[in-house]
C-alpha positions in Angstrom: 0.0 0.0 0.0 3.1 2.1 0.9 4.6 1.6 -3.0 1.2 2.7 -4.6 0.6 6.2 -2.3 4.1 6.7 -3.7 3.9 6.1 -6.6 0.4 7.7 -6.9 2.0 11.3 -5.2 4.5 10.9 -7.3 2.2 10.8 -10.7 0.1 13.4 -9.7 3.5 15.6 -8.2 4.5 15.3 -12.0 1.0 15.7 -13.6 0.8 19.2 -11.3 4.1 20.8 -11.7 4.2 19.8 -15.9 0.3 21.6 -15.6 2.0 24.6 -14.5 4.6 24.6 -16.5 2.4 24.2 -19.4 0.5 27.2 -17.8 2.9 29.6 -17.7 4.1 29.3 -21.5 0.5 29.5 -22.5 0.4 32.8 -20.1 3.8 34.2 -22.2 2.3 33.7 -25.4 -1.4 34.9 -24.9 -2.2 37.6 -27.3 -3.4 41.1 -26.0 -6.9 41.1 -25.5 -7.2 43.4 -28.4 -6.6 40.1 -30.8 -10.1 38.5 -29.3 -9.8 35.4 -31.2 -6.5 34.6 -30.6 -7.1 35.9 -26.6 -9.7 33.5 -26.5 -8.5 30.6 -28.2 -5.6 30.8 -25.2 -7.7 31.2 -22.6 -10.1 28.3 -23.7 -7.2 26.0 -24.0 -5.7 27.2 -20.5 -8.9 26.8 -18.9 -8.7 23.2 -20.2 -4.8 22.4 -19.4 -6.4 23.6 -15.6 -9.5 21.4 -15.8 -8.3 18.9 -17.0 -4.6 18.2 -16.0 -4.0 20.8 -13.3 -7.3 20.0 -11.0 -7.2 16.0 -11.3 -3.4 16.2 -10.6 -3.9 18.8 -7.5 -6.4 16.4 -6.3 -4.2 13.3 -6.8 -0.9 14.3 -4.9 -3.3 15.8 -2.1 -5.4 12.3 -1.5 -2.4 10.1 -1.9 -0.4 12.9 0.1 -2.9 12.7 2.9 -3.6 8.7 2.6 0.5 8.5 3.4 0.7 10.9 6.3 -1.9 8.4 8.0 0.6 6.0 8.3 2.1 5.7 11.8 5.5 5.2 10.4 5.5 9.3 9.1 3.5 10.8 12.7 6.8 12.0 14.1 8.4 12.6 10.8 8.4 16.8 10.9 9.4 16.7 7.1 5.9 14.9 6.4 4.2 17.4 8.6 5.5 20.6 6.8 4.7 18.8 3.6 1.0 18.4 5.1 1.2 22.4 5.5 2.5 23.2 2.3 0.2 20.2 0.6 -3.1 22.3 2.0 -1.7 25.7 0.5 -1.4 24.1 -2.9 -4.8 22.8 -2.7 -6.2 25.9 -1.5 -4.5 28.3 -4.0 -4.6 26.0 -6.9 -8.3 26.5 -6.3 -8.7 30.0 -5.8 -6.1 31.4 -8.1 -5.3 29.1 -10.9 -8.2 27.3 -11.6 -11.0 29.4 -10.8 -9.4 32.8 -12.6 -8.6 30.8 -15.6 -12.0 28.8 -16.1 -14.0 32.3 -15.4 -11.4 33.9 -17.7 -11.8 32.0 -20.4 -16.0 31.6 -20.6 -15.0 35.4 -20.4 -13.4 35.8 -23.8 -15.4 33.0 -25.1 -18.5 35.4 -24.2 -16.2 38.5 -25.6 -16.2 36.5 -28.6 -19.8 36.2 -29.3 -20.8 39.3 -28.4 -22.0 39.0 -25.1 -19.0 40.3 -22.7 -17.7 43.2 -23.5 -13.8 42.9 -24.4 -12.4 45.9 -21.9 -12.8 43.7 -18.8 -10.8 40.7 -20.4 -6.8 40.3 -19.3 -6.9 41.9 -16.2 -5.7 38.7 -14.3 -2.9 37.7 -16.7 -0.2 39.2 -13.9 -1.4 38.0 -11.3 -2.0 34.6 -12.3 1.8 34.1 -13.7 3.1 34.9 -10.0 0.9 32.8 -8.5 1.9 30.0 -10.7 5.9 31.2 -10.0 5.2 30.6 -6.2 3.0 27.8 -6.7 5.8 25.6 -8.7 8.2 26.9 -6.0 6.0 25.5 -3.0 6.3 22.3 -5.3 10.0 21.7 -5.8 9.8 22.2 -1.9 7.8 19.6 -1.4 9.7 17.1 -3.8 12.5 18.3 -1.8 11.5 17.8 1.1 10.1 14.3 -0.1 13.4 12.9 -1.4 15.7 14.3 1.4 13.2 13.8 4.4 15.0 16.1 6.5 14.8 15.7 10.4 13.0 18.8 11.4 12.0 17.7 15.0 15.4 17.3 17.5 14.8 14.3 19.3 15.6 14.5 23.3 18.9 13.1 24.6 17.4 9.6 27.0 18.8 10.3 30.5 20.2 7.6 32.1 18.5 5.1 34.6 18.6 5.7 38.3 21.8 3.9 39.4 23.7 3.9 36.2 27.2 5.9 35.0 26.4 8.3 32.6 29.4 8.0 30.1 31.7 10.9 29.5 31.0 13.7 27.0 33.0 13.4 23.6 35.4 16.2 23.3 
């Protein structure tokens, strides 16, 4: 059971950081808003790269992520607590600003393009979604890190010795 949360964190660690990735050459080459079909060609195929690679993958490194931390073998591992920490922001953010702002954004242009919306509000997130992809693939490549080199963040206390017993000498 160990091998397949691994291995299923591990697929969906991939799936999420390649989504971003993806999401922030899409986000370099995205016409101005001025070119409306172009604009929302971009943003329709963004809004699907965050549907459906970006969400499932989020959702796969958090439920195998979580599944794992139940273990007893990781409950005083600090490395697997911070990566609990760190897992939640993903999840949260991902949610809030990635996927939501780029779904909204792109039935936004898609109504732009039809007549419905008018084209001045469109491209008003483009900024702010970059950086938040930027710090969201950072908080990532922590995670792996901290998942390959399982740090000891939690000192463990020095056992005193028993009632009756020598301590032994200090090492110099």
């Amino acid at each position: 059971m160990r091998r397949v949360l691994k291995f299923l964190h591990t697929m969906g660690a991939i799936g999420l950081m390649g989504a971003m990735a993806c999401l922030l050459v899409m986000l370099s080459f995205t016409p101005a808003p001025t070119s409306l079909a172009g604009y929302a060609l971009m943003r329709g195929a963004m809004g699907a790269v965050a549907t459906w690679i970006f969400l499932p993958s989020l959702a796969l490194t958090l439920l195998a992520g979580l599944l794992a931390v139940a273990q007893r073998a990781f409950h005083n591992a600090g490395w697997a607590w911070l990566k609990l920490a760190t897992g939640i922001l993903m999840f949260e953010g991902g949610l809030v600003y990635v996927q939501g702002p780029m779904r909204q954004e792109a039935d936004l242009a898609a109504g732009a393009l039809a007549g419905l919306v008018d084209p001045a509000t469109l491209g008003d997130t483009l900024g702010a979604e970059g950086n938040t992809l930027w710090v969201l693939l950072a908080v990532s490549t922590a995670n792996v890190v901290l998942g390959i080199w399982r740090p000891r963040l939690v000192r463990r206390p020095i056992p005193e010795p028993a009632a009756g017993s020598v301590a032994p000498m200090p090492r110099r």
